[in-house]
Structure formats: C-alpha cells, structure tokens
C-alpha positions as CSV (number, residue, x, y, z in Angstrom):
1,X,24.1,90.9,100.3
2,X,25.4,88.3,102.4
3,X,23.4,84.9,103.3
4,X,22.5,86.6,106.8
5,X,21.2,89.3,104.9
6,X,19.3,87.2,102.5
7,X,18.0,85.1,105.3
8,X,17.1,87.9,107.6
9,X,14.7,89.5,105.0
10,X,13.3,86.4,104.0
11,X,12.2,85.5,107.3
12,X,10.9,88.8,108.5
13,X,8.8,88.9,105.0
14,X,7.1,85.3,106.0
15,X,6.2,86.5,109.5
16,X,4.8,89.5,108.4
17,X,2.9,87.4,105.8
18,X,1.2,85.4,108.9
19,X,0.7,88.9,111.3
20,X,-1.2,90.2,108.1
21,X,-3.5,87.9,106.1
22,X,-6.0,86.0,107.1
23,X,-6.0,82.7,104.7
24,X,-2.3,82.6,103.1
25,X,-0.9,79.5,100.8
26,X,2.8,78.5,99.8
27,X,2.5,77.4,96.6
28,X,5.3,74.3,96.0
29,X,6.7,73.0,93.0
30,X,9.0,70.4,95.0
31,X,11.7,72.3,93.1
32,X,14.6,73.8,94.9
33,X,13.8,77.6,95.5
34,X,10.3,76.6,96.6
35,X,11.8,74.1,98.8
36,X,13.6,76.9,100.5
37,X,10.8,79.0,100.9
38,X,9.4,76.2,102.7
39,X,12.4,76.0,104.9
40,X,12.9,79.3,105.2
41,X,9.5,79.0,106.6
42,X,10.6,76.3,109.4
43,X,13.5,79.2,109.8
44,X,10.9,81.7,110.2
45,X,8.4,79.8,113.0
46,X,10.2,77.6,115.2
47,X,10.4,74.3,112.9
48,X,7.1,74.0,111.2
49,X,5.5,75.9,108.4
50,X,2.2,77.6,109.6
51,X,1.1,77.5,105.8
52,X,-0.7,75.5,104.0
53,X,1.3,74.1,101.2
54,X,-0.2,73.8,97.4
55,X,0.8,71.7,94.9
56,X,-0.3,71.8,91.3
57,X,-0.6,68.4,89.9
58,X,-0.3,68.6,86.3
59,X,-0.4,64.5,85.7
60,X,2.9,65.5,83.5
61,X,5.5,65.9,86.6
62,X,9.0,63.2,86.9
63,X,7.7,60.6,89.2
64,X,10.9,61.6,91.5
65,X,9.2,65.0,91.9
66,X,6.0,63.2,93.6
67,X,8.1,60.8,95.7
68,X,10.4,63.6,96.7
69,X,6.9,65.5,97.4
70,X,5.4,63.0,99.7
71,X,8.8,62.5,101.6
72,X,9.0,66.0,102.6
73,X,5.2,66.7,103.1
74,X,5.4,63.7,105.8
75,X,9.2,64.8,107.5
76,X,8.1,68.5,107.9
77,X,4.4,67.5,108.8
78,X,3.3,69.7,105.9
79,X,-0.4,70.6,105.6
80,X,-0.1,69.8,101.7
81,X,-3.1,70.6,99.7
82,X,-2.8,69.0,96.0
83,X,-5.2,70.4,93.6
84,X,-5.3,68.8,89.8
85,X,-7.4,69.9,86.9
86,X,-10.0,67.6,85.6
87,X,-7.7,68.0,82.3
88,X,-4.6,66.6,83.9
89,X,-3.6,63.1,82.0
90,X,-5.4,63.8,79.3
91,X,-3.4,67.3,77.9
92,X,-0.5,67.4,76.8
93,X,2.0,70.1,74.7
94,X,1.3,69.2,71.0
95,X,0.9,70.5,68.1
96,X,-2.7,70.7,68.2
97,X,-2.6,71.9,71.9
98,X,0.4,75.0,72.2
99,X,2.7,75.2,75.6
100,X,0.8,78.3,76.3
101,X,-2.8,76.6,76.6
102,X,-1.4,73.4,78.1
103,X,0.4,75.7,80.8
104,X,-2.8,78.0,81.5
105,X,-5.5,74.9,81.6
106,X,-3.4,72.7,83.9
107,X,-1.7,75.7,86.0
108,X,-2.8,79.0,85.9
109,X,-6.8,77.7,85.9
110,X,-6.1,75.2,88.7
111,X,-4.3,78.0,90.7
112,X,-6.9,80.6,90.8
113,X,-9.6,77.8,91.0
114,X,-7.4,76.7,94.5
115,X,-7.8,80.6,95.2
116,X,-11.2,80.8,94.6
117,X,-12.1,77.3,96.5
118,X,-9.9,77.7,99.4
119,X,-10.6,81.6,99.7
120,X,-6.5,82.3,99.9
121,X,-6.1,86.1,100.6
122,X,-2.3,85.6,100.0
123,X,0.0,83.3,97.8
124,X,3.8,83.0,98.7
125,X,5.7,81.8,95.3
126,X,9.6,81.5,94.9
127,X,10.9,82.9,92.1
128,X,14.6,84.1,92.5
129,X,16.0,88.0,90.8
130,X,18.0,85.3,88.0
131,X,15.1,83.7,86.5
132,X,14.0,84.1,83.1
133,X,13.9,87.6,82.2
134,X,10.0,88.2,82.8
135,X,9.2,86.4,85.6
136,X,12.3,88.0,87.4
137,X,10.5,91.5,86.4
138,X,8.6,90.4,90.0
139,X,8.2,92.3,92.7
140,X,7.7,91.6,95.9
141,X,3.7,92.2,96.3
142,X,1.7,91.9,93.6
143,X,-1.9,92.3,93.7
144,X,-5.0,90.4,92.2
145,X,-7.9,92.4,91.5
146,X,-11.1,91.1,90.9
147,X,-12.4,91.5,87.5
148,X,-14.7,89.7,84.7
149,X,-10.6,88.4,83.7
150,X,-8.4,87.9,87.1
151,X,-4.9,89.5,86.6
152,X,-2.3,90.6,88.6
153,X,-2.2,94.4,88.7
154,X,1.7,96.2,88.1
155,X,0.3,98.1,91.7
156,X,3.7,97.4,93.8
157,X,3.8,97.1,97.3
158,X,7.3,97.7,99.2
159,X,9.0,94.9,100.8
160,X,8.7,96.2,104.2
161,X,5.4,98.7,103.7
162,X,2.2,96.2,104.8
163,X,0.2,98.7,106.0
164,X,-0.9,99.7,102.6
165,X,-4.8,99.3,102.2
166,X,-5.1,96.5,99.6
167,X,-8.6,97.2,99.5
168,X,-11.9,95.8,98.6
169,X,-11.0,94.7,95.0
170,X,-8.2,92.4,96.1
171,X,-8.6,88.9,96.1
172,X,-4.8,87.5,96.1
173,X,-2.0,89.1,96.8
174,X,1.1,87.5,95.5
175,X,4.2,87.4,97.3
176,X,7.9,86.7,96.6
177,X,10.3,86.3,100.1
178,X,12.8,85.2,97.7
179,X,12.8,87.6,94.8
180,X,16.1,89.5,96.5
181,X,18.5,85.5,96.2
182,X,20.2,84.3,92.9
183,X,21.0,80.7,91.9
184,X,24.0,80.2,93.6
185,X,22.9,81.8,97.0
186,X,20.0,79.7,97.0
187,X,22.4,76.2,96.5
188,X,24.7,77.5,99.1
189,X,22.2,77.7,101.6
190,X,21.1,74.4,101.1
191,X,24.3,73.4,101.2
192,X,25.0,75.3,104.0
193,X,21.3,73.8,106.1
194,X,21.4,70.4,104.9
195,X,18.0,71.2,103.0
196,X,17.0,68.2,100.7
197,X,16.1,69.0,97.2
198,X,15.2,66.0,94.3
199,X,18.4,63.9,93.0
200,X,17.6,64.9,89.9
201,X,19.3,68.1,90.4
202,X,22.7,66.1,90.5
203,X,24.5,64.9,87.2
204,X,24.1,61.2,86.4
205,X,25.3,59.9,82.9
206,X,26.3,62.9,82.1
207,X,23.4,64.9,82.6
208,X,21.0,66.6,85.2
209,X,18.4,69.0,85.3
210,X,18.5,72.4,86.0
211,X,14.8,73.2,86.5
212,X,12.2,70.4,87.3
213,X,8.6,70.8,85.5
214,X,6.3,68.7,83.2
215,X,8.4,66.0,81.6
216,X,7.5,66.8,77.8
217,X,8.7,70.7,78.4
218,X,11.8,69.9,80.4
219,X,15.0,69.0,79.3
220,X,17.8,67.9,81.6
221,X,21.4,69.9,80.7
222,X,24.8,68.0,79.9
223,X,26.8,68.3,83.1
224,X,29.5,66.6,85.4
225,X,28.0,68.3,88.4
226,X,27.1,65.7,91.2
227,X,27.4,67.8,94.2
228,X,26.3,71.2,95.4
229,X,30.5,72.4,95.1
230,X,30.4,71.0,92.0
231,X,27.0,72.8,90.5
232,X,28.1,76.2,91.9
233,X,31.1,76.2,90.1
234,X,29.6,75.1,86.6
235,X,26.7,78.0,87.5
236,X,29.2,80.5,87.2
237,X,29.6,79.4,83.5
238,X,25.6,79.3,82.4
239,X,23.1,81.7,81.8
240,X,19.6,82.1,83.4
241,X,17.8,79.1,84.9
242,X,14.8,78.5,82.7
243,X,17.8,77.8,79.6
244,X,17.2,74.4,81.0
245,X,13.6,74.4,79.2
246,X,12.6,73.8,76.6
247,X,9.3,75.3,75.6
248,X,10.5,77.8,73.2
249,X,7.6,79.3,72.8
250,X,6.2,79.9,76.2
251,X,9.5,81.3,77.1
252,X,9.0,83.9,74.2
253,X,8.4,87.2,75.9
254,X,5.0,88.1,74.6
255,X,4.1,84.9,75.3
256,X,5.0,84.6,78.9
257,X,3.5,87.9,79.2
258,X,0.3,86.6,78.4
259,X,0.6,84.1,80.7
260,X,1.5,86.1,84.0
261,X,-1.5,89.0,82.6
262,X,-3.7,85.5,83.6
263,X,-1.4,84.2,86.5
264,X,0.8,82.1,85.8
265,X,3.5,81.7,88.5
C-alpha cells in the first residue's frame, strides 16, 4: 500500500468517525503514531482537529513529553483534555506494586473514568499493524459493552461498514485509523509533512528511544540514528516497537491480555 493509499483510508476513517458519533475523543500519548493521528486529523478537516484530544497523565511521563505536549496543544489550537488519577505521583512499578496494576490504576481506570465523565461514545487510538504482537491483534472497531466489568468485546466492525447497529449495550467504541501503517510508513510521512514529534526520538550519546512511556518502564535503545533517514534505515534491522520496553512482564502475552480484557490501550 502506498502513502496515498495509507493516507486516503486514514482520512476517510476520521470523517466518518465525526458523520457518525455523537461525543468522539483522540486519545494522545504525545508519541509519534498518535501525533499522526492528530495530523492526519488536520489532513482530514481543513487544518484543525474537530476532536477533543485526551491525555492520560500518569505523573511518571519524560518531562520532554509534557513540554512537547503543551507546544503542540497550543500550535494546532487543540482542545486537550488531561485527565490524572488521584494515584498519579504516588504509584509507581515496584516490587510491591507489579507493571500490570501500576498500568491499570493510572491508565486503563483513568481512561474509562474520562469515558464515563465525559460520556465519549467513540475513542480514536493509534496503534500501528507492527506493534507488539497483541495489541497489533486490533481491529479497526472494537466495541465496549456495558457490563458489571467494562471490556472490549472481539465483535469486529469493518473498516468501511458504519452502518452496523452498535446498539444499546455500547458505551465506547474504539477505533484505530492507523491499524493498516507500519513503523517506517509512519516516519516517512512525517518526514514527508514536516510533522513534529519529541527529540527524544533522535540518538544523542549514543542512544534514543524508540517508544516514549512512563520513565521507570522505558528504556531508550543504543543507536546512531539522529535523523528520520537515518532511523528508517536502522528500522529495517530491529524487531517490533515495544522491544524498546522494558516491562517484561506486562509485555508477557497473558498478561497484556489481561490488560486489554479491561482496556488498556
């Protein structure tokens, strides 16, 4: 699939996002892919994103991920909405405290608790088809139901099917207009669009970071790369993203499969 390709689908996914739910959300990491998505979005509807734009504040990010954050959110006159659990600063990963439970108290709970306060009908994420091997088990819809224990149902929508009756039961439907891009498509584009990610993606002392997260469960990778040319070319040597993590056991597959059963992103 070419970049037109990719972009094309992308796009017409977004608008039919806005012609078909009432209350949706972009959920933004500051990270590259969702960084696109939020472009992609300015692609999508004339230069602004018609979304409003969630951040979960853990109290654990880089401190160049919330200065990156407020930049952007005031360039692209964002509607940014951050929501941080009443945990936040005071839980970390520990022995005592597994990446599992620190993951589901500060993100999953503070995500459906945004859901339930802001009444979102739809969440947008960005995860891309070469992620670690569960999350990139995705589709493109996804539905909550409600129950006595929110999940995501494995009911799949088709990309391009939204006249399916999601029905009275669903709460949130989540959404990936990214799910069909890899790694190096997505750095290409921004390449190609000028889009600005987080300098921490570029090598400096001989390392960078692949993936941005919490600081005690993110690692950066030994690397040379300090352009996008560069960072293509050593991507066609590594393996999936999330090898730039290192919570071992959350990126168990059991375990990450607990985690998405109760929504984690």
């Amino acid at each position: 699939m070419n970049t037109d390709e990719l972009v094309s689908k992308s796009v017409y996914m977004l608008q039919e996002v806005k012609a078909n739910f009432k209350n949706p959300v972009i959920l933004w990491s500051t990270g590259k892919d969702s960084t696109l998505s939020l472009s992609l979005c300015r692609e999508a509807f004339f230069g602004k994103v018609p979304f409003p734009v969630l951040h979960i504040d853990t109290g654990l990010q880089f401190e160049q991920m919330y200065k990156f954050r407020d930049k952007i959110a005031k360039d692209w006159s964002l509607d940014l909405i951050v929501e941080k659990s009443d945990k936040a600063g005071k839980l970390s990963p520990s022995q005592e405290t597994p990446n599992q439970v620190c993951c589901q108290t500060l993100i999953t709970d503070t995500v459906r608790g945004a859901i339930e306060k802001h009444g979102f009908d739809a969440m947008i994420i960005s995860i891309c088809r070469d992620k670690q091997p569960i999350r990139n088990s995705e589709r493109i819809w996804k539905r909550k139901k409600k129950t006595g224990t929110p999940y995501y149902s494995l009911q799949v929508y088709p990309v391009f099917n939204l006249q399916t009756d999601f029905g009275a039961d669903s709460s949130c439907t989540r959404i990936n207009p990214i799910l069909h891009w890899d790694e190096i498509a997505i750095w290409d584009y921004i390449q190609k669009m000028e889009i600005p990610v987080n300098p921490m993606y570029f090598a400096k002392d001989g390392v960078r970071y692949r993936s941005l997260g919490c600081h005690p469960c993110t690692n950066p990778i030994e690397s040379s790369a300090k352009n996008i040319d560069e960072i293509i070319e050593e991507l066609k040597t590594k393996g999936p993203e999330k090898s730039g993590k290192s919570q071992e056991d959350k990126d168990k597959e059991e375990i990450m499969r607990k985690l998405k059963a109760m929504g984690y992103m």
